[in-house]
VOFILUM-633050 format. One line per field, with one value per residue (C-alpha): x, y, z; residue number from 1; residue in one letter. Coordinates in nm, 3 decimals. Each point is the difference from the previous one (the first is absolute). Last residue first. Example, Ala and Ser with C-alpha at 12.3 -4.5 7.8 and 13.67 -1.06 7.14 Angstrom:
2
c1 <- 1.367:-0.137 $
c2 <- -0.106:-0.344 $
c3 <- 0.714:0.066 $
i <- 2:1 $
aa <- s:a $
This chain:
518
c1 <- 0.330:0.000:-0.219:0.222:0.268:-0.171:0.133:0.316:0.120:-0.053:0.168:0.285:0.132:0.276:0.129:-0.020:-0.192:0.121:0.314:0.072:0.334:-0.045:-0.288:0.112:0.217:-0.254:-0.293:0.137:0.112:-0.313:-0.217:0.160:-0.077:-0.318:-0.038:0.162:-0.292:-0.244:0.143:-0.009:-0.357:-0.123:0.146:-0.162:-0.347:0.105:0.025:-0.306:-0.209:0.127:-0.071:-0.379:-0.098:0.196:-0.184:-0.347:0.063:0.015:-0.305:-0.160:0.131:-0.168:-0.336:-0.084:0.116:-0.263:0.093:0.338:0.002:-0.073:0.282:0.234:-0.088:0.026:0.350:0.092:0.095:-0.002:-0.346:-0.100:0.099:-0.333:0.102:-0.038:0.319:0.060:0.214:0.382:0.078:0.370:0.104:-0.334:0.039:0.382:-0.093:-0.267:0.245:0.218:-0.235:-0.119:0.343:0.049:-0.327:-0.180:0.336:0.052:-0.348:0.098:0.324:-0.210:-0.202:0.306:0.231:-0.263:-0.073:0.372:0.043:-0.321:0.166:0.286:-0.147:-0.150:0.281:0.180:0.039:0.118:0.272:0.018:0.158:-0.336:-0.251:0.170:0.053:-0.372:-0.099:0.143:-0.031:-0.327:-0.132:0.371:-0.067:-0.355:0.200:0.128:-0.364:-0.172:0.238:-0.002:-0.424:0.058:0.205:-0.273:-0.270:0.218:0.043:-0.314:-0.185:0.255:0.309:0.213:0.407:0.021:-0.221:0.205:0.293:-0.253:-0.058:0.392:0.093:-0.297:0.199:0.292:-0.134:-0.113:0.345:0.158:-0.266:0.045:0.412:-0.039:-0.240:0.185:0.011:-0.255:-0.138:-0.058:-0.139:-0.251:-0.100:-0.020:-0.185:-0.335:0.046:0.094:-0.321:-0.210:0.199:-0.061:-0.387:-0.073:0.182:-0.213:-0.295:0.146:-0.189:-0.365:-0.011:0.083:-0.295:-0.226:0.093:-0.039:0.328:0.048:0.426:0.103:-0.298:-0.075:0.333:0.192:-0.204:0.076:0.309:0.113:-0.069:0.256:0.295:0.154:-0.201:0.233:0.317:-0.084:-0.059:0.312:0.188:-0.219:0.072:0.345:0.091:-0.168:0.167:0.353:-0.056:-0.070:0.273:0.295:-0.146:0.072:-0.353:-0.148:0.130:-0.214:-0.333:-0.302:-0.298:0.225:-0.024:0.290:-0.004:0.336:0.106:-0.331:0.011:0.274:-0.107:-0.325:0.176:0.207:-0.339:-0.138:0.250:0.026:-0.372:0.045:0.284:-0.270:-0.248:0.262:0.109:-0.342:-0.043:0.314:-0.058:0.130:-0.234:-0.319:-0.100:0.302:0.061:-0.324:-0.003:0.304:-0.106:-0.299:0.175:0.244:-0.301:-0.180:0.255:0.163:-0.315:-0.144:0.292:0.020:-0.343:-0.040:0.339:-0.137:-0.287:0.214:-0.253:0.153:0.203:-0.201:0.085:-0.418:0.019:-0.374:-0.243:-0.360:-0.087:-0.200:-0.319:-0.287:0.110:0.139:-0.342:-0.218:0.298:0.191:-0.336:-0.081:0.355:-0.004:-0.338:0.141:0.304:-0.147:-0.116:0.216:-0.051:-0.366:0.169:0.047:-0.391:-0.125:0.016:0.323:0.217:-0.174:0.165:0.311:0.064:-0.105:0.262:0.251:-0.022:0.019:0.378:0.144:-0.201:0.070:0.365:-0.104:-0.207:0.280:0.226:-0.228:-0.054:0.375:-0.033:-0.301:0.257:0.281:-0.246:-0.097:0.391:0.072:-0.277:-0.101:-0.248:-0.286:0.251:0.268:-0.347:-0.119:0.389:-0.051:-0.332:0.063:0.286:-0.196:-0.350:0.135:0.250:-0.287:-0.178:0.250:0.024:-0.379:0.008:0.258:-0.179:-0.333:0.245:0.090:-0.377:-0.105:0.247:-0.094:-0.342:-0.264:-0.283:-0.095:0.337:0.077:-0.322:0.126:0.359:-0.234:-0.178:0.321:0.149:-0.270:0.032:0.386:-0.033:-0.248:0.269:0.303:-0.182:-0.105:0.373:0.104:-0.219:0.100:0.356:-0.034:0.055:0.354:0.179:-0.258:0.114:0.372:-0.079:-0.206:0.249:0.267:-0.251:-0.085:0.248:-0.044:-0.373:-0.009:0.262:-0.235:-0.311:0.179:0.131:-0.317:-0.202:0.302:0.141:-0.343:0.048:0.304:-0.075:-0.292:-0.347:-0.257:-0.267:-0.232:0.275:0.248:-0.185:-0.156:0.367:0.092:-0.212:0.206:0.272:-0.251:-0.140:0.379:0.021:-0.317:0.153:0.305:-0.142:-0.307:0.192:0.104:-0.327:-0.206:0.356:-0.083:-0.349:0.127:0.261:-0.249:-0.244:0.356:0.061:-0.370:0.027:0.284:0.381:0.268:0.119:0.398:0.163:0.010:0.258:0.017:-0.365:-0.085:-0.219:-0.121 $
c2 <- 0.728:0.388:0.149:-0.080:0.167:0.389:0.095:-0.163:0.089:0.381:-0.113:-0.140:0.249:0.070:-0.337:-0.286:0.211:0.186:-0.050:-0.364:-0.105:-0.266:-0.145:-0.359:-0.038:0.185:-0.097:-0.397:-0.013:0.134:-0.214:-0.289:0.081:0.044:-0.382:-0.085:0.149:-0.186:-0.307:0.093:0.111:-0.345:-0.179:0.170:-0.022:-0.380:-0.008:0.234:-0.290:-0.292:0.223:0.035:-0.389:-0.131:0.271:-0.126:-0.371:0.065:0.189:-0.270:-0.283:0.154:0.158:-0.350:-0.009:0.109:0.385:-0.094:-0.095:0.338:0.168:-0.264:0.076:0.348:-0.046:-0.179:-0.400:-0.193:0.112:-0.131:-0.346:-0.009:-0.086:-0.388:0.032:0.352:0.212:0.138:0.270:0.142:-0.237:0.099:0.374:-0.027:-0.099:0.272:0.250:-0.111:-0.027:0.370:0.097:-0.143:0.059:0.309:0.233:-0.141:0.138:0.371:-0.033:-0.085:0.297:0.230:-0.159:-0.012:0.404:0.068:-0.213:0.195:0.332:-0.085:-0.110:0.332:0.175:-0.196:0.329:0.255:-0.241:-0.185:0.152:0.189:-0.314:-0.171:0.264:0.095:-0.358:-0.071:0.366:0.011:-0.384:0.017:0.334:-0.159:-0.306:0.149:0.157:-0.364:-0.178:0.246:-0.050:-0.379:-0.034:0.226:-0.242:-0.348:0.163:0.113:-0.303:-0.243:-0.171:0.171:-0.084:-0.003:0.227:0.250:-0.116:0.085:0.328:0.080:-0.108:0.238:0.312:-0.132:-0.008:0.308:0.199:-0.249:0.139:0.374:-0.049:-0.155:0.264:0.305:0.183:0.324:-0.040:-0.334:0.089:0.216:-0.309:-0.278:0.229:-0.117:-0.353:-0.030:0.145:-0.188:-0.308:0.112:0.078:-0.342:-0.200:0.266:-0.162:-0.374:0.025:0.110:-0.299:-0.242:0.180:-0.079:-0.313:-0.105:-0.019:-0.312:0.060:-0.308:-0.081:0.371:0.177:-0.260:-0.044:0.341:-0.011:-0.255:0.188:0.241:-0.209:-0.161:0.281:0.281:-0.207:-0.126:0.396:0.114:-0.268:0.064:0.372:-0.004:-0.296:0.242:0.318:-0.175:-0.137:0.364:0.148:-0.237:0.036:-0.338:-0.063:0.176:-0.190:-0.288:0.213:-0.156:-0.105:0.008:0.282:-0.109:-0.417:-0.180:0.114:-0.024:-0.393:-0.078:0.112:-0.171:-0.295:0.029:0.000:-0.271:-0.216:0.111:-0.083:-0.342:0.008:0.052:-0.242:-0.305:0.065:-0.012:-0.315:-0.117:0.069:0.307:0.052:0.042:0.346:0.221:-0.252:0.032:0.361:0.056:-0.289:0.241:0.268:-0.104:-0.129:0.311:0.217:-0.153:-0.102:0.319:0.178:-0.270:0.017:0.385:-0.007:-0.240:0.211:0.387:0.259:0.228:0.257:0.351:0.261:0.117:0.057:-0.008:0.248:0.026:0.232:-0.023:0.196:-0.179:-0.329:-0.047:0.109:-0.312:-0.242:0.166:0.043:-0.385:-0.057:0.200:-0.169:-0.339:0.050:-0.144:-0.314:-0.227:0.129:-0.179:-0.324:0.102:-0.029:0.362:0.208:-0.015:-0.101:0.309:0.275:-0.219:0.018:0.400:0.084:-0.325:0.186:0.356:-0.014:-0.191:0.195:0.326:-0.098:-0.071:0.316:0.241:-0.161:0.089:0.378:-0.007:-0.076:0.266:0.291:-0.082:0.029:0.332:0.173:-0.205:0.100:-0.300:-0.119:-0.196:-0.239:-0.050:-0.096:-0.184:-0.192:-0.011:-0.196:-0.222:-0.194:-0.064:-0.174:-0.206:-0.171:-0.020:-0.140:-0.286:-0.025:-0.060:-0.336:-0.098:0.050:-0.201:-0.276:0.025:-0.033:-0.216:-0.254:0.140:-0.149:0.067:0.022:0.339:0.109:-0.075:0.184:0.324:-0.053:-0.077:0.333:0.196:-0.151:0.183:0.331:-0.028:-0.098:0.332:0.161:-0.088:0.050:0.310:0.119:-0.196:0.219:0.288:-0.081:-0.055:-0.295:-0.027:0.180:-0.145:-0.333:0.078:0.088:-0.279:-0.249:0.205:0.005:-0.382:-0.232:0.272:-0.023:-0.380:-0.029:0.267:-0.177:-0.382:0.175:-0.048:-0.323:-0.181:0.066:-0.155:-0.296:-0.090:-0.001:-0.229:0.200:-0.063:0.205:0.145:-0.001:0.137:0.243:0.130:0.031:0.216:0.246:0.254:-0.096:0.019:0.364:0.084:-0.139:0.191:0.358:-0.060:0.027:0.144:0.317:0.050:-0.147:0.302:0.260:-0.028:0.118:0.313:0.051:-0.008:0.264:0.229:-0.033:0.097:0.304:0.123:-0.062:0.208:0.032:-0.099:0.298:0.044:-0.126:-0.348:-0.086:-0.348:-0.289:-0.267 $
c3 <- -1.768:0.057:0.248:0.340:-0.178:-0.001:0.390:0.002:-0.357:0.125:0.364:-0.168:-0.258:0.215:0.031:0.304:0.211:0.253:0.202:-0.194:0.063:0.252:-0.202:-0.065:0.289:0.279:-0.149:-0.039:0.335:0.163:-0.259:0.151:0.335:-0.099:-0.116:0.356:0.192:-0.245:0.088:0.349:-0.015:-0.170:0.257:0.281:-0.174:-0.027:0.390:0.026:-0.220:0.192:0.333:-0.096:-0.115:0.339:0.191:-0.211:-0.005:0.393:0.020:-0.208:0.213:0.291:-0.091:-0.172:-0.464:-0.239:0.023:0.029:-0.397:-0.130:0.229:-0.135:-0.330:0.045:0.136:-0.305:-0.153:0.331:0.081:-0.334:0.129:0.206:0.376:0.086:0.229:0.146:-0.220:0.044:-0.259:0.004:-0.336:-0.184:0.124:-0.117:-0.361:-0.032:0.125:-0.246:-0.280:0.062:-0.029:-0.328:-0.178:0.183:-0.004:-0.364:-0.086:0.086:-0.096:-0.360:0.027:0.045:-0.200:-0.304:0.096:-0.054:-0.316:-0.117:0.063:-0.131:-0.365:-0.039:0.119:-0.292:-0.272:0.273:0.111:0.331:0.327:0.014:-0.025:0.277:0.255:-0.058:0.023:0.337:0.196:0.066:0.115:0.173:0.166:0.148:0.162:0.273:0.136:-0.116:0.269:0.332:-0.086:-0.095:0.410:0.170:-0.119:0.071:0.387:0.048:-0.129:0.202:0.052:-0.215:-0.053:-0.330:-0.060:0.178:-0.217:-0.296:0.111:0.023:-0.310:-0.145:0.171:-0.129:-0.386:0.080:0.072:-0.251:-0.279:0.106:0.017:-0.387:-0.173:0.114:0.328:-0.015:-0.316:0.044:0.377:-0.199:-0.203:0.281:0.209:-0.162:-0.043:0.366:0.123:-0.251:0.152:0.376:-0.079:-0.135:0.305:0.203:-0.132:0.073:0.378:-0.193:-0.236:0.272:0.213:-0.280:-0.100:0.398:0.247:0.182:-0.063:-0.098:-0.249:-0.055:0.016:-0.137:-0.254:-0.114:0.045:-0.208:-0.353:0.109:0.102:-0.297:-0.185:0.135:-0.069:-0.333:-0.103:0.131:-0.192:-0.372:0.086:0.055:-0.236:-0.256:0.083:0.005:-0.303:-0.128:0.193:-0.103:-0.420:-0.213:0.152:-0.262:-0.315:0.143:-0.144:0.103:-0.236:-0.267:-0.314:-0.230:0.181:-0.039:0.378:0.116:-0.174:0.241:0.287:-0.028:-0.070:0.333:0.176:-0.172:0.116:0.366:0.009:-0.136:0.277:0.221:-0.100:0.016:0.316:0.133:-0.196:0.206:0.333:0.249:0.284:0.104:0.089:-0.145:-0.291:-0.114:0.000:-0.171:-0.266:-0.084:-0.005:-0.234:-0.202:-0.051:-0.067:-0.322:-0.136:0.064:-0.164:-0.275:-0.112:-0.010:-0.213:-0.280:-0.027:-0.131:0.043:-0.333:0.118:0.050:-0.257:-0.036:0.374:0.131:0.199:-0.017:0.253:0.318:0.150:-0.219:-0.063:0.348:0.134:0.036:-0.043:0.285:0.197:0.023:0.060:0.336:0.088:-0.053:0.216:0.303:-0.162:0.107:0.347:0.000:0.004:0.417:0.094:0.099:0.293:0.181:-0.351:-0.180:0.294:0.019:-0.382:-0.009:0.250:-0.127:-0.368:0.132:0.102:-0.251:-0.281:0.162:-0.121:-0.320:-0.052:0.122:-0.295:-0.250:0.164:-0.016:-0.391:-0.017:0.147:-0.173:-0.301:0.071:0.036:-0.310:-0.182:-0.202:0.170:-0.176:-0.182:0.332:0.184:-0.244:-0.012:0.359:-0.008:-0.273:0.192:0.314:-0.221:-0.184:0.229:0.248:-0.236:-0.042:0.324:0.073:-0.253:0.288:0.241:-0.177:-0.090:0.404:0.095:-0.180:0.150:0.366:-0.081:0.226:-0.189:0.138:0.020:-0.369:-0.142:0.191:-0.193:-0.331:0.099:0.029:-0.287:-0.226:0.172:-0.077:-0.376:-0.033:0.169:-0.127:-0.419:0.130:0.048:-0.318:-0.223:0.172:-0.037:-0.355:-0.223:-0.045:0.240:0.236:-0.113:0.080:0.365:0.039:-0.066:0.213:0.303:-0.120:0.253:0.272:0.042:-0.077:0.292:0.225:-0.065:0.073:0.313:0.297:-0.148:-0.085:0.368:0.097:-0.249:0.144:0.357:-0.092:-0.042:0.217:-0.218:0.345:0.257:-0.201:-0.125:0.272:0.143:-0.274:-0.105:0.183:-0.231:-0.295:0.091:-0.013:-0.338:-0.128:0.149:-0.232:-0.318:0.090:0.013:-0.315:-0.084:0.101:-0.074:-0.397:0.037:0.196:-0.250:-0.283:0.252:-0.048:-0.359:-0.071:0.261:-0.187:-0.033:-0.150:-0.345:-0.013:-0.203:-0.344:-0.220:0.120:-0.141:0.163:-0.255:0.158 $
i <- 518:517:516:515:514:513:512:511:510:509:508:507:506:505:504:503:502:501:500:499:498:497:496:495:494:493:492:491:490:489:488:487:486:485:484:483:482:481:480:479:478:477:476:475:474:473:472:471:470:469:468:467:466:465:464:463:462:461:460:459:458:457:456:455:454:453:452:451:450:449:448:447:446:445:444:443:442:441:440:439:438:437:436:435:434:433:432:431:430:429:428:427:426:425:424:423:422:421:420:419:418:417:416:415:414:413:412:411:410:409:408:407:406:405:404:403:402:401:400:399:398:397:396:395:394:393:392:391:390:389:388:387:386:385:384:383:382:381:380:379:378:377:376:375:374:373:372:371:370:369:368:367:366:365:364:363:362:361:360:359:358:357:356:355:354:353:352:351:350:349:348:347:346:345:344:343:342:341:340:339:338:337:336:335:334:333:332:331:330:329:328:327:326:325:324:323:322:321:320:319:318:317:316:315:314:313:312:311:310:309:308:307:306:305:304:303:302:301:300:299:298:297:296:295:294:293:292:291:290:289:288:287:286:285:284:283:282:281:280:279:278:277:276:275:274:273:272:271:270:269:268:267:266:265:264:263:262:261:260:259:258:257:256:255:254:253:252:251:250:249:248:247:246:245:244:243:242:241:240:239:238:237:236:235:234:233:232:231:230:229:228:227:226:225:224:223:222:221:220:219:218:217:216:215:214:213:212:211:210:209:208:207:206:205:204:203:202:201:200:199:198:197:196:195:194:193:192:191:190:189:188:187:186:185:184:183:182:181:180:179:178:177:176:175:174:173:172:171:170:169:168:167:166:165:164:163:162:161:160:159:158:157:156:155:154:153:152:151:150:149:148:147:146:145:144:143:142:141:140:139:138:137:136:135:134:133:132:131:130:129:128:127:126:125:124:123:122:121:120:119:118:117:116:115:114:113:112:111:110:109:108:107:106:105:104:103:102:101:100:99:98:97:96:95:94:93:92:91:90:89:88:87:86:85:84:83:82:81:80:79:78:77:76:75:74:73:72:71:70:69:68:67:66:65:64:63:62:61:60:59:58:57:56:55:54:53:52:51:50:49:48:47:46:45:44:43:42:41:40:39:38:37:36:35:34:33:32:31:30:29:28:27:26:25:24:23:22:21:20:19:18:17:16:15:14:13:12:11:10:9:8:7:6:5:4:3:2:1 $
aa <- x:x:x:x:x:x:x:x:x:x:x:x:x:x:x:x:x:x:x:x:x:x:x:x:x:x:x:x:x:x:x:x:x:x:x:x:x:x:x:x:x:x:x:x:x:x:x:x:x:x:x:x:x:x:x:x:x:x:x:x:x:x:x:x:x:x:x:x:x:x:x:x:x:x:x:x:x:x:x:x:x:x:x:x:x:x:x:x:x:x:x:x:x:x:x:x:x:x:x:x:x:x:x:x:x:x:x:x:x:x:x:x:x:x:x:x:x:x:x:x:x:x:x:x:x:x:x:x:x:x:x:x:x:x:x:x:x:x:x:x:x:x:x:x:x:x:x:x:x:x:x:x:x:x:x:x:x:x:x:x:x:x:x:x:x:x:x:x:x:x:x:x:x:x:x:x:x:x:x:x:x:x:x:x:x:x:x:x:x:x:x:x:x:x:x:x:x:x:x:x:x:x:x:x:x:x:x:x:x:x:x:x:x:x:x:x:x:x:x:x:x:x:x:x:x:x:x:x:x:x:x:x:x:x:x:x:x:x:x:x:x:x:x:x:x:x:x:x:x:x:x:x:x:x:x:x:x:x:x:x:x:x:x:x:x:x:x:x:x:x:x:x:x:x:x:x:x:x:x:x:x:x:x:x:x:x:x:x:x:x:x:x:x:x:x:x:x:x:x:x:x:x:x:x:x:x:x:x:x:x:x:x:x:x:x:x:x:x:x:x:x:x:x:x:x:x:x:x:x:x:x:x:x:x:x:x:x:x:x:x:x:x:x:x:x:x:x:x:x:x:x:x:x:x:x:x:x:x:x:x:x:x:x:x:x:x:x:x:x:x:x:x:x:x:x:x:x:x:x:x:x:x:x:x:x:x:x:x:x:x:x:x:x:x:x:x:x:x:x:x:x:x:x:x:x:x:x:x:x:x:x:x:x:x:x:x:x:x:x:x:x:x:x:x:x:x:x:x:x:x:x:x:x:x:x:x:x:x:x:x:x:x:x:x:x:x:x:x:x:x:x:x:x:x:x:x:x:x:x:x:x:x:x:x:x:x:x:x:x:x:x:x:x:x:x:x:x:x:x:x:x:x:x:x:x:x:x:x:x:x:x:x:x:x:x:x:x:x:x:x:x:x:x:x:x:x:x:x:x:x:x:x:x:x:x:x:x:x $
């Protein structure tokens, strides 16, 4: 695209403004479809009997996928169009949703992860092209502030909507039927997206380098894997094995960035304090909200005896606290600096999850992820705009998407590592009846599932047993995440000490337009 610099930026119409409206439907989607999916959870269990494994599988193989192609995708836009890519995402997305609905009618939890995972790499499509649209369409500064914060807006009414409308479909209709609740919205980005949105590519883009696709994933992939393992059963020696494979791959990836002309992720980057600071900041903050947040939800129906509906409705003011804290972070920036506003709500968050820690009920674990989700909103803020302005003008581009990848893939880590430990403790807490289906030793849901063949009296006590496993590993999981924050404490306040605004002058400019540039 090209931008006349000697005239100034032309502002938006009513076509630029029905694109941005297009562009917020799966925005949103994104996060309202894994909420609908936490709420989905005891139906699921009960109905595709995962293992342990598999379930975790089932909840963070979309969000490693998701992370491991953001910088893919960001590359291939460059190349083919960010239109093009956009409806690419979606039409992929609409497909997987089927094959997901498909895997809960057979019952397979294995088709079920390769559909997941099939989803993350729309997902990765489909987040990146969005903002650089939006950054296209709007390029009034004053206008596209405005859009980007729309953007934001639409995530967080994402969190908060998905569980509403999850719980609402959940009480009427067989659960599979969530895995279509984002067909609709996909339906009308393909219908109009051709219409309302711009073709827009970077003639200069890098080349998509293979080589370094293959050794990110297979880098990722298998650390994880071992991590997991190793949480629930132990250190062995294939597990071993797989994770230094990992390891491996990892350190060639490294290597052949630092050979590469236009890499998929520029190592020169974290020669920067603030930028690696930024990114162990967000990837952190983001492992200790999920390490918790995708518990709660069954906690609140399968602990707390609350329906999909009325779960849905208790996490709404969860939603409203992180909009909330999204929206003072930047006045409170202007106000105290980047680094006292991110150690202000980084303690606010530390305090939620050492209420979580010690919750005993719906009230309780609800109040504790609304105290959480207010701290965390200045982190979801601050992160990528701290690391994309301490990096030069030329590599926002490549910022921004190491910012999103820590994002998504603290996201995922949060599932992976703390999820296996409070897997782990619920199978060494759980105490079953003899004869008692060995699912029930795997989840709570398959405990729950498996009372409802036992007598009134054994299954009442497989269910207490069954309930305080679970809160004992909820526990666990909230201390761990309690200690990840008070890392990010210490790094924001050595790291970022000196910041009083943002990192340079030209920060909030580069801030604004980096999301668009891959």
């Amino acid at each position: 695209m090209d931008e006349r610099h000697d005239k100034p930026p032309a502002r938006a119409g009513a076509r630029q403004w029905l694109g941005l409206a297009v562009l917020l439907l799966p925005t949103m989607l994104l996060t309202a479809d894994l909420g609908v999916l936490w709420l989905a959870t005891p139906d699921l269990t009960a109905d595709l009997r995962p293992s342990g494994t598999e379930f975790l599988w089932i909840t963070d193989v979309y969000g490693f996928m998701t992370a491991g192609f953001l910088v893919v995708m960001g590359t291939l836009g460059d190349r083919v169009g960010r239109r093009r890519l956009l409806l690419a995402g979606a039409a992929l997305y609409l497909l997987v949703e089927f094959l997901m609905l498909t895997a809960a009618a057979v019952r397979s939890p294995e088709l079920l992860i390769g559909a997941r995972a099939l989803l993350g790499v729309a997902g990765a499509a489909i987040l990146p092209s969005t903002l650089s649209l939006i950054s296209a369409m709007f390029t009034d500064p004053g206008q596209r502030t405005r859009a980007i914060s729309l953007w934001s807006t639409a995530l967080a009414l994402g969190v908060g909507l998905g569980p509403v409308f999850g719980g609402l479909l959940l009480s009427r209709l067989w659960w599979g039927w969530v895995f279509l609740l984002g067909a609709p919205v996909m339906v009308v980005v393909l219908a109009a997206g051709r219409s309302v949105l711009p073709e827009f590519r970077d003639g200069s883009a890098g080349r998509l380098d293979v080589p370094s696709v293959l050794l990110f994933l297979l880098g990722v992939l298998p650390v994880v894997y071992a991590i997991k393992r190793i949480a629930e059963h132990g250190w062995d020696a294939p597990v071993a094995a797989v994770g230094v494979a990992g390891v491996v791959f990892g350190w060639s990836f490294v290597r052949r960035q630092r050979r590469l002309a236009a890499p998929l992720l520029d190592l020169r980057l974290f020669a920067d304090r603030t930028f690696s600071a930024a990114l162990a900041i967000l990837f952190l903050g983001m492992m200790a909200l999920n390490s918790v947040e995708y518990l709660v939800p069954p906690f609140l129906q399968m602990v707390g005896g609350l329906s999909p509906m009325a779960g849905g409705l208790w996490l709404l003011p969860s939603a409203a606290a992180f909009l909330l804290g999204s929206q003072l972070t930047p006045p409170l920036v202007r106000r105290a600096g980047p680094a006292r506003v991110l150690v202000a709500g980084t303690l606010v968050s530390l305090v939620g999850y050492v209420l979580a820690a010690q919750a005993a009920g719906p009230v309780a674990a609800a109040a504790a992820i609304t105290v959480i989700m207010l701290g965390v909103g200045p982190i979801s803020v601050l992160g990528t705009d701290l690391a994309v302005a301490a990096a030069p003008a030329e590599k926002a581009g490549s910022a921004a998407a190491a910012g999103q990848t820590a994002y998504d893939l603290g996201l995922a880590m949060g599932i992976a590592i703390t999820g296996s430990v409070a897997t782990a403790v619920y199978r060494d807490r759980i105490v079953v009846p003899a004869g008692t289906e060995e699912a029930a030793r795997e989840t709570l849901g398959g405990a729950i599932s498996a009372a409802e063949n036992l007598p009134a009296p054994l299954a009442r006590r497989l269910t207490d047993a069954a309930q305080d496993a679970f809160v004992s590993g909820f526990h666990v999981a909230a201390t761990v995440a309690a200690a990840l924050a008070a890392v990010v404490i210490v790094i924001a306040l050595t790291a970022l000490r000196r910041s009083k605004g943002d990192p340079r002058p030209e920060a909030p400019d580069r801030a604004e337009t980096a999301p668009a540039v891959h």
